[in-house]
Backbone as JSON, one array per atom type, in Angstrom:
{
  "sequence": "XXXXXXXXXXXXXXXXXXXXXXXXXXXXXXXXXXXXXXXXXXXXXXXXXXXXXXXXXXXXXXXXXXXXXXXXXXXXXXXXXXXXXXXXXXXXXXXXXXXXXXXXXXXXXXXXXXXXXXXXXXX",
  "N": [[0.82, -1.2, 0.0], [1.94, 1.06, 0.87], [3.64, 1.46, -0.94], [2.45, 1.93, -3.45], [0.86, 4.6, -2.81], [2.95, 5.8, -2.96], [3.97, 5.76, -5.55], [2.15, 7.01, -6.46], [1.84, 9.75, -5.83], [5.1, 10.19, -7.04], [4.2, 10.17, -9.45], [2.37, 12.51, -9.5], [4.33, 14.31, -8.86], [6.08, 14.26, -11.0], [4.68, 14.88, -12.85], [3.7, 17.52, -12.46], [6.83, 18.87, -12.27], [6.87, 18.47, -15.42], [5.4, 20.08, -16.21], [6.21, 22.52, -15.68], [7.72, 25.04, -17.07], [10.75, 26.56, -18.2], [10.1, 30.58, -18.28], [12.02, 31.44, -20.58], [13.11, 29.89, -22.51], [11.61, 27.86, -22.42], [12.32, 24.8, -21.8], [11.48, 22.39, -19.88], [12.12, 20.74, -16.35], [12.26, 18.3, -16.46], [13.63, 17.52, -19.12], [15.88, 18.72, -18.78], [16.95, 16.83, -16.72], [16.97, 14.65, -18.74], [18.58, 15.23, -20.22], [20.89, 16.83, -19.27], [21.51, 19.32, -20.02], [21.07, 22.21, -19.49], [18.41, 24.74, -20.84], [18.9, 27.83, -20.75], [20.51, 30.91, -19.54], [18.37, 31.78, -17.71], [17.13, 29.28, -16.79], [19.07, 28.54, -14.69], [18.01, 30.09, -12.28], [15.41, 29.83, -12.69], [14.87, 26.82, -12.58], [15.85, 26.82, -9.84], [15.15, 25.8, -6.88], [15.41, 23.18, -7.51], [17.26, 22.08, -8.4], [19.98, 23.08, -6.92], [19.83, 21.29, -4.36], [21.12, 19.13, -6.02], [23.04, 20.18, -7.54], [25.0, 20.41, -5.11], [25.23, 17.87, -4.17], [26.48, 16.82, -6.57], [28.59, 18.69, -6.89], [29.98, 19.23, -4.79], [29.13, 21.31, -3.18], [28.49, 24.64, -3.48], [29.81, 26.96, -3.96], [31.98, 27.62, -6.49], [34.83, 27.33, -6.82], [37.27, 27.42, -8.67], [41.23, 26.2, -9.42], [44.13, 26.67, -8.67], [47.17, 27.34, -10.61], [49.67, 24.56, -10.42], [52.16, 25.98, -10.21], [51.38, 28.61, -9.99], [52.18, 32.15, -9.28], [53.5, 33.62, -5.85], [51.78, 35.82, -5.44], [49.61, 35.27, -6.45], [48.51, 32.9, -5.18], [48.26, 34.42, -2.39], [46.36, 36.38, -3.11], [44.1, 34.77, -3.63], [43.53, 33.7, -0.98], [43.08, 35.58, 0.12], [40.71, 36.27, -0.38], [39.21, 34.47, 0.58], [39.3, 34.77, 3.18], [38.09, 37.26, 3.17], [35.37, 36.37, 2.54], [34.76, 34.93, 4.62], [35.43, 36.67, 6.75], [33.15, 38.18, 6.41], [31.29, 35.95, 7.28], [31.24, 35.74, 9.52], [31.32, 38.26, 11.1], [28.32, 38.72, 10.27], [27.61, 36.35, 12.15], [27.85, 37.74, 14.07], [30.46, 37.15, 15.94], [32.89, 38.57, 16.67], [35.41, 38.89, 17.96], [36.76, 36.53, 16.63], [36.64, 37.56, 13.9], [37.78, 39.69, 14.04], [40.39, 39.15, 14.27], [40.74, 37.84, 11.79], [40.25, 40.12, 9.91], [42.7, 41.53, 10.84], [44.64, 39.6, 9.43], [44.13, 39.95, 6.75], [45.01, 42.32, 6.82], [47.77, 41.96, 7.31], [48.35, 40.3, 4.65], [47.88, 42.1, 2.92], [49.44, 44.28, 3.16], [51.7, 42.87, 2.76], [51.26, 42.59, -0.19], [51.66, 45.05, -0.92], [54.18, 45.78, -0.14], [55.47, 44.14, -2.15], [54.78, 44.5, -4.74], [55.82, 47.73, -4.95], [58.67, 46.66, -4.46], [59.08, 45.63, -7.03], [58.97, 48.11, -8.98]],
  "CA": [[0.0, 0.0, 0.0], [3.04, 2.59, 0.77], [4.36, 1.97, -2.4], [1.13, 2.55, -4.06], [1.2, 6.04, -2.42], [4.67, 6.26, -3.59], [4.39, 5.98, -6.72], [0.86, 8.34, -7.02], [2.65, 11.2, -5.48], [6.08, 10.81, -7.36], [3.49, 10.57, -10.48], [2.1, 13.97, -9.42], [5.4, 15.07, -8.76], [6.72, 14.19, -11.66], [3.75, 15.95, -14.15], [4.11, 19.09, -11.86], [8.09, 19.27, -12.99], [6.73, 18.69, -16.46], [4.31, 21.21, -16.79], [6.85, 23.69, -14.54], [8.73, 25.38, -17.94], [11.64, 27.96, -18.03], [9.77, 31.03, -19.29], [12.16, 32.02, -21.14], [13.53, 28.93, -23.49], [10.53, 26.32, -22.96], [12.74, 23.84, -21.24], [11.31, 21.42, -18.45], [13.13, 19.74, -15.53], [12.71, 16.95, -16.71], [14.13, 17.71, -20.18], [16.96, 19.02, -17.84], [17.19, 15.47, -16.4], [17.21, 13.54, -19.55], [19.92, 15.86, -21.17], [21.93, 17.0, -18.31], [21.71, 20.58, -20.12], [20.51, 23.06, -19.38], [18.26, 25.53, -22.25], [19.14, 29.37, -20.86], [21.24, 31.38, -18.37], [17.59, 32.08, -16.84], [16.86, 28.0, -15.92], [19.66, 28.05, -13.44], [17.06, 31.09, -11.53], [13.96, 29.51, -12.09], [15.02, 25.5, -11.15], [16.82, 26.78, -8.35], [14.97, 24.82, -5.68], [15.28, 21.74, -7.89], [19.35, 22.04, -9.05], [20.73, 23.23, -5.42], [20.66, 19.59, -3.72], [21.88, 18.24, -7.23], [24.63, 20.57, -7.91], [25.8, 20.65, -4.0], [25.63, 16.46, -4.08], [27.64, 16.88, -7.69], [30.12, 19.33, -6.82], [30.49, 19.55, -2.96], [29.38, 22.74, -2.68], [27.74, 25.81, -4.12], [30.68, 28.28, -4.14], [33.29, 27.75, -7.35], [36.69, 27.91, -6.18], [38.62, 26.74, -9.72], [41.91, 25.74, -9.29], [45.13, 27.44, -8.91], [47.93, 26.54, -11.38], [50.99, 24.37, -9.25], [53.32, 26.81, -11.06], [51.15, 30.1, -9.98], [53.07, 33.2, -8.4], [52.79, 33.33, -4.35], [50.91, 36.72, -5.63], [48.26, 34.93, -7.0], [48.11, 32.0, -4.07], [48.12, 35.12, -1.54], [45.05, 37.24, -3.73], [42.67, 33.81, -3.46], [43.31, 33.3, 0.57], [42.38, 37.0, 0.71], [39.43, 36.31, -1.06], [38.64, 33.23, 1.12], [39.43, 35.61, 4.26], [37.16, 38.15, 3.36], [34.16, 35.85, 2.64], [35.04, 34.22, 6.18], [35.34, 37.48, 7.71], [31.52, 38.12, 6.66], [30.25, 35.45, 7.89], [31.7, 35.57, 11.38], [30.42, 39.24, 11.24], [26.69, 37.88, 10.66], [27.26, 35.82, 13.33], [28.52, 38.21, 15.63], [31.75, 36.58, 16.46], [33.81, 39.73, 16.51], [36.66, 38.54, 18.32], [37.17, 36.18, 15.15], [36.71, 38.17, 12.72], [39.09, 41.22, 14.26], [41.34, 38.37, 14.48], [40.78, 38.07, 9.82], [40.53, 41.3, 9.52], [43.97, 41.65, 11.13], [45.46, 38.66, 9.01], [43.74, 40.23, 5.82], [45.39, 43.44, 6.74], [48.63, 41.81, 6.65], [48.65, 40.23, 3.24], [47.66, 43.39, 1.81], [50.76, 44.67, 3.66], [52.57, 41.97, 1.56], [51.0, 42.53, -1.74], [51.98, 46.55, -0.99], [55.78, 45.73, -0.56], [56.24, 43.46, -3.53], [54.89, 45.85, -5.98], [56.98, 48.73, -4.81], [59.87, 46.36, -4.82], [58.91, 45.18, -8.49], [58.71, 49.14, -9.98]],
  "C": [[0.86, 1.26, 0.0], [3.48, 2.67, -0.25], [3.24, 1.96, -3.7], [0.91, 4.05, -3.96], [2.07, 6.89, -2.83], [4.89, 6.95, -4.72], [3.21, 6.97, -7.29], [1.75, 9.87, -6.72], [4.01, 11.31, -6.38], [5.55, 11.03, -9.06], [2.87, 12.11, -10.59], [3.08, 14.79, -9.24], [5.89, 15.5, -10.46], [5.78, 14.98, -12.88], [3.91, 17.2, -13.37], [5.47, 19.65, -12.76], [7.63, 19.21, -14.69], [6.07, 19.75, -17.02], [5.12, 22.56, -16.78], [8.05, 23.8, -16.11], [9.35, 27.23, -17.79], [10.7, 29.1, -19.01], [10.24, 31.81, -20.36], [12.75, 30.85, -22.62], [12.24, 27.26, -23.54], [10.8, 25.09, -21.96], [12.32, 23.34, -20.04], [12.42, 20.99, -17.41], [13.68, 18.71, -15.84], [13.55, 16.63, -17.99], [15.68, 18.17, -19.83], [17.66, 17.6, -17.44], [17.83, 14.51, -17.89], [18.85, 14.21, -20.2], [21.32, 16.48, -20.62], [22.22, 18.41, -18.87], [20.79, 21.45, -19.98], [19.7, 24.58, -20.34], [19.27, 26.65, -21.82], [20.44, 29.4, -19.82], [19.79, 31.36, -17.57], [17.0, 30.3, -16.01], [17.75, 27.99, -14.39], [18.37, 28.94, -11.96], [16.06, 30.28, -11.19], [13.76, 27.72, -11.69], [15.35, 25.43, -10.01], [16.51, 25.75, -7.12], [15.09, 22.89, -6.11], [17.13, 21.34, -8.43], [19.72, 22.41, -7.92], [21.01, 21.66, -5.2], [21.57, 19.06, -5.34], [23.35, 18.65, -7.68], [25.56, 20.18, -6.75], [26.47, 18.66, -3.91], [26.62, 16.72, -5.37], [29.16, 17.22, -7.07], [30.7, 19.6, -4.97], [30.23, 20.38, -2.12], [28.46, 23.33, -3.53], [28.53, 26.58, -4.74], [31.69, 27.5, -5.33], [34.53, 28.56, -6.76], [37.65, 27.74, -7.12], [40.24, 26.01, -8.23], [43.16, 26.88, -9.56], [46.32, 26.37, -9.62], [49.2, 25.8, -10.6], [52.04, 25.81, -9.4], [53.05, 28.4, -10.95], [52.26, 30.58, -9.05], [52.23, 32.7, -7.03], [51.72, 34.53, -4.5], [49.49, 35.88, -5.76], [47.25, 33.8, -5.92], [47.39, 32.89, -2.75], [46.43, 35.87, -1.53], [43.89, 36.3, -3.2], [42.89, 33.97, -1.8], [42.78, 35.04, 1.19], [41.17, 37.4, 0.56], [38.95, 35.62, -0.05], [38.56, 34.57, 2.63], [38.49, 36.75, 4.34], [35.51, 37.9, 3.5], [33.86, 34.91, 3.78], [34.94, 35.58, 7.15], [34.04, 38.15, 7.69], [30.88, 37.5, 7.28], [30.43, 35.53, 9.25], [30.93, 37.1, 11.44], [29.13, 38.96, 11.36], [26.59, 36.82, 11.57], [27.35, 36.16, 14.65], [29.58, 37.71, 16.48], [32.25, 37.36, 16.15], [34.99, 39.19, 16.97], [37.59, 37.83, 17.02], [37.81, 36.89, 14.28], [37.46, 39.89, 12.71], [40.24, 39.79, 14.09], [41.77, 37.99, 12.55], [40.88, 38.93, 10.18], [41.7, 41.9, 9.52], [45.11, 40.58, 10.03], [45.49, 38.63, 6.79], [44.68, 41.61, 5.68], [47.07, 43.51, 6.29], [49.13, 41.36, 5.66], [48.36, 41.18, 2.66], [48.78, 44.07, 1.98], [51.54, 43.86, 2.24], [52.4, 42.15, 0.28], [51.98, 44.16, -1.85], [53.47, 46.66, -1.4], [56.55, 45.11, -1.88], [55.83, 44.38, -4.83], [55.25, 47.12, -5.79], [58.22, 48.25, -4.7], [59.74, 45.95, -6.22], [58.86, 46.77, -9.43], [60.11, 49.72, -9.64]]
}
């Protein structure tokens, strides 16, 4: 009997996502599903509640971090952890952990120090 239930509801589920089209290219979910592409830039907007769990199970995550090259400058290793440091020192702000996030802010202050000296020793 539960899987009688099961399968009515993932039947109503599943004509809901069909009916549910991007309005700007046509494209379904489920047409999403079968093809693994996506029509527009505007699907990623309007599947959103249906591509989140799928991308985060895919990729690990939400946030794109690429990849740094082995062979990059320490400039360029230094720029991303300042990046990472600043979007760390937000959130501790919205959480009200100040102590923290004086504690980045201070560690942000000195790689910028560092970036300052190498391009006045490089001119």
């Amino acid at each position: 009997m539960d899987s009688f239930f099961g399968s009515l509801f993932d039947m109503v589920e599943s004509s809901k996502m069909e009916m549910d089209r991007c309005p700007k290219c046509h494209i379904t979910f489920q047409d999403f599903q079968r093809s693994g592409l996506l029509g527009c830039s505007y699907c990623y907007e309007h599947f959103s509640k249906s591509l989140i769990p799928t991308i985060k199970r895919v990729q690990g995550g939400l946030v794109h971090t690429g990849k740094i090259p082995k062979n990059a400058s320490q400039e360029v290793v230094s720029r991303r952890k300042v990046d990472e440091l600043k979007l760390r020192l937000k959130e501790l702000i919205q959480e009200e952990n100040f102590e923290e996030a004086a504690k980045v802010r201070d560690e942000i202050q000195e790689l910028k120090k560092i970036f300052e000296a190498g391009e006045e020793n490089a001119t």
